[in-house]
N, C-alpha and C positions, 0 to 999 in steps of 0.2 A: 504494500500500500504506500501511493506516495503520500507524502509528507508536503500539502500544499495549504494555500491558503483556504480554502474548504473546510481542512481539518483546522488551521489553526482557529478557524473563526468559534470551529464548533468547543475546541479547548477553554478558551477566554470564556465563551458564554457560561461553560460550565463552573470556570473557578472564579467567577465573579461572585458565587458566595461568599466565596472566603475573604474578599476584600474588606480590611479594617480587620482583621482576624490577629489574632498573637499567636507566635508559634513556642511550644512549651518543649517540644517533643523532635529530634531527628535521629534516625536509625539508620544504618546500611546493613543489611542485614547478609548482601553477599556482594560480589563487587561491580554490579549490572543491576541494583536498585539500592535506590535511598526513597525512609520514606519518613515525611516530615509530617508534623504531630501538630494541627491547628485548632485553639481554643474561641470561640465566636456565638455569642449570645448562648451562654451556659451549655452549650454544645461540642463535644471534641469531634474533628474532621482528620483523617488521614488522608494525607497525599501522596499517595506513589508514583517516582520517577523509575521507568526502568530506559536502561539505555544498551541492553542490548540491542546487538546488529541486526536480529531477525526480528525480537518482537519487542521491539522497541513499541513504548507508551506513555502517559500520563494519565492519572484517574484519579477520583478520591475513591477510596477502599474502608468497608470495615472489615477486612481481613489481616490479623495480626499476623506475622511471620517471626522467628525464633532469630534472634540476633547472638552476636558472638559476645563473649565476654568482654574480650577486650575491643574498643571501636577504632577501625581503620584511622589513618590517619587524615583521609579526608572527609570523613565524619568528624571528625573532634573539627577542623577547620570552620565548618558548615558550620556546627554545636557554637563555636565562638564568634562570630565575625554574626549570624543569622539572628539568635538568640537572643543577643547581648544587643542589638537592634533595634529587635522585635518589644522588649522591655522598654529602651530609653524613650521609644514613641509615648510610651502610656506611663511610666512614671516619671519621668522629667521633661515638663514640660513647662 
């Protein structure tokens, strides 16, 4: 499936929920998805990026998947830089 403006439009409409959302939550649970954890009017939302080559996606999911103990390293990047963000919008302001 290509990957055109068609689909993007249909993406956007979809994750227009989550706008103004705080994100609490990011996992990689292996190394072709991360899945971000959004909090939004008393509601949690998961986001799944997968980026593999063949079934490459984005969705909101409530399917939880088993992560690693220890978190990759571009997990922990995302976890600081996204987070630490996502907070300073709603408490300092």
């Amino acid at each position: 499936m290509a990957f055109d403006g068609i689909v993007t439009k249909a993406i956007c409409s979809e994750l227009q929920q989550l706008k103004g959302g705080r994100i609490d939550k990011i996992f990689q649970p292996n190394q072709n998805n991360i899945l971000i954890g959004f909090y939004l009017n008393y509601k949690n939302y998961a986001l799944n990026i997968c980026t593999d080559s063949q079934y490459y996606r984005i969705n909101l999911t409530t399917h939880s998947k088993p992560n690693p103990k220890i978190a990759p390293n571009f997990c922990m990047v995302l976890r600081k830089n996204l987070i630490r963000s996502s907070y300073k919008k709603y408490y300092y302001k």
